[in-house]
N, C-alpha and C positions, 0 to 999 in steps of 0.2 A: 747713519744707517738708513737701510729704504724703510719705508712705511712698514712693509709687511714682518720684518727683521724679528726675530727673536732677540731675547740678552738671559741667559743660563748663567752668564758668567760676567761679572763684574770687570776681570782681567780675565785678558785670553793668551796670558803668557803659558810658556811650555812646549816639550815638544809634541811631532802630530805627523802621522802618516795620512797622506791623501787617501780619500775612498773612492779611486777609480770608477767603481759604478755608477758613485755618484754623482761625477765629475765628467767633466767636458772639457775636451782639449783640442779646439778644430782652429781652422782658415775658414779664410775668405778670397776669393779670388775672381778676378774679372774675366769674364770669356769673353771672345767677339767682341769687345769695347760696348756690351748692349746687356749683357747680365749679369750676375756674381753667382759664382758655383762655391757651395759648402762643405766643405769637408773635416772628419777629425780622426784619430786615433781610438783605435779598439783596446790597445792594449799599449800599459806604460803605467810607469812609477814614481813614486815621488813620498819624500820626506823634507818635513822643516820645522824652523825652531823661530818660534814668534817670543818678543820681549818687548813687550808695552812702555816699559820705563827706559832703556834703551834699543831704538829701533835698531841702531848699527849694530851690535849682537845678535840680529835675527836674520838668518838664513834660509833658503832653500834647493833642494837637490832635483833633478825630473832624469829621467830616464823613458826613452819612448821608442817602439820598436816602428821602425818607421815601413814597413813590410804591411803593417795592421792600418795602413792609413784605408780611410772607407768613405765614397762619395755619393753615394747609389747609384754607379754605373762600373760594369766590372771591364767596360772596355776602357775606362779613362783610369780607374784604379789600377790594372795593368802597365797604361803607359807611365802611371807616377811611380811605378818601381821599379820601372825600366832605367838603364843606363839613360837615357834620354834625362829623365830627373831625378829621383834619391837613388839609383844606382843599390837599389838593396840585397842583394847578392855581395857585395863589395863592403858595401858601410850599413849594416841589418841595425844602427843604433845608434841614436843621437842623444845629447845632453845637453841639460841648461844646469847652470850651477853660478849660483847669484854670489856678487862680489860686494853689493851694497843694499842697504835698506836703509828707508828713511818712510817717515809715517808725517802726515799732516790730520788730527781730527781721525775719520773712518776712512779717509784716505793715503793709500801707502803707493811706494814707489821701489821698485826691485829693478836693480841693476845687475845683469850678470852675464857669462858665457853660453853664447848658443852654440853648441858645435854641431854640423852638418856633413857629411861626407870628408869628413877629418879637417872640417876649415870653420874657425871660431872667431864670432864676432860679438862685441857685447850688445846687447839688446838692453832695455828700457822697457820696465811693464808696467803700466799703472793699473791698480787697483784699487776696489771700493770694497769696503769692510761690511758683510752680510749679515750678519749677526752671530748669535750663537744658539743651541739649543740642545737636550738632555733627550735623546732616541729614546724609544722603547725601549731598546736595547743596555740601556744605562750608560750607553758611548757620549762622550763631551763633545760635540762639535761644532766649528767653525764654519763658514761661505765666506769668501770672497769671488770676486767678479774683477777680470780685465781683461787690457789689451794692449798693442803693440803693431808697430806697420813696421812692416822689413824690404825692402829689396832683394828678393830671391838670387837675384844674378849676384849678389856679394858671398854667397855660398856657392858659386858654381852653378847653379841650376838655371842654366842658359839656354834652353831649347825655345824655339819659338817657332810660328808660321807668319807670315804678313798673309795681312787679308787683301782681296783684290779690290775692295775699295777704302783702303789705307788702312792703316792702324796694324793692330798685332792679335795675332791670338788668344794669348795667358798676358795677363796683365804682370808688370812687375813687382809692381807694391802688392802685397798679401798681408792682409790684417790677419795674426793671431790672436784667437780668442780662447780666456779661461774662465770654464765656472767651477770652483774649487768646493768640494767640501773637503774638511779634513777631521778627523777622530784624535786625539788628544790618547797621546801612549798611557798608560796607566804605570 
C-alpha cells in the first residue's frame, strides 16, 4: 500500500460497483513525437468481484461510452469520434471484461478482453492496491491504481499524418490509465 492508504478493512473481498465520479479512466498519447496529450472518459461503468483468498475468482466488468471521450479540445475530441478513430456513430461502446486475475502482496494483475469497434484483444493491466476506507457516507471503499500500453492500430484505429520532418503524428503505443475507487455492494 502507498504511504498515504487507508485499511477499513482487513479483507477487501466482495462485490463493488465502481464510483465513476470518483474514478479516472484516461490515455495517454504522444503528439508530434514532442508531447503526450491526456485524455479520459466522462461517462462508463463497471462492476467487480475481488477475492483475497483466491485471486482467480475475482473479476471485473467496464463498459464505456466511447462518444464521452474529453481532451480539452473540442476540435480533437471531434476528430476522436470521427470514423477517422472510435467511429462512434457505428460502435457508441466499448468493453473490457477480465478473463484472469492473479494478485502479488497489494499488487494485482488483470487479464482480460478489450473490445473496440467490434475487434477484441486481450490486454494486461497491472495494478497497485490503494487501500480502503469508510465514507462519510457509511459506503466501504476500495482505490486501486494502473496501467496498460496497447497499440491502437491492433484495434483498427489507424489514421495517422507523417510529419515533415519525420516521424508520425499520434503516436501508437497509448498507455491506459486507471484510478479506481469502488463502493462495496451492501
Amino acid at each position: 500500500m502507498t504511504e498515504t492508504s487507508t485499511a477499513a478493512l482487513t479483507d477487501i473481498s466482495g462485490d463493488y460497483t465502481i464510483d465513476t465520479a470518483h474514478s479516472r479512466l484516461g490515455f495517454v498519447a504522444r503528439h508530434a513525437m514532442v508531447t503526450k496529450v491526456r485524455g479520459s472518459f466522462a461517462e462508463w461503468q463497471g462492476t467487480a468481484h475481488i477475492d483475497t483468498a483466491t485471486p482467480a475468482d475475482s473479476w471485473v466488468k467496464l463498459t464505456i461510452d466511447a462518444a464521452s471521450v474529453t481532451t480539452g479540445s473540442a476540435d480533437r475530441d471531434g476528430h476522436l469520434k470521427s470514423a477517422d478513430f472510435f467511429d462512434v456513430e457505428n460502435f457508441p461502446e466499448w468493453t473490457f471484461s477480465s478473463t484472469a486475475v492473479s494478485r502479488d502482496g497489494d499488487e494485482w494483475t488483470v487479464v482480460g478482453d478489450l473490445t473496440i469497434k467490434d475487434v477484441t484483444h486481450a490486454v494486461t493491466i497491472e495494478f497497485e492496491e490503494g487501500g480502503s476506507a469508510k465514507d462519510p457516507f457509511g459506503n466501504l471503499r476500495v482505490g486501486f491504481e494502473g496501467e496498460a500500453t496497447v497499440n491502437r492500430k491492433d484495434w483498427g484505429l489507424t489514421w495517422n499524418a507523417a510529419l515533415e520532418t519525420g516521424g508520425i503524428l499520434v503516436s501508437e503505443k497509448i498507455k491506459l490509465e486507471f484510478d479506481v475507487s469502488a463502493i462495496r455492494n451492501v
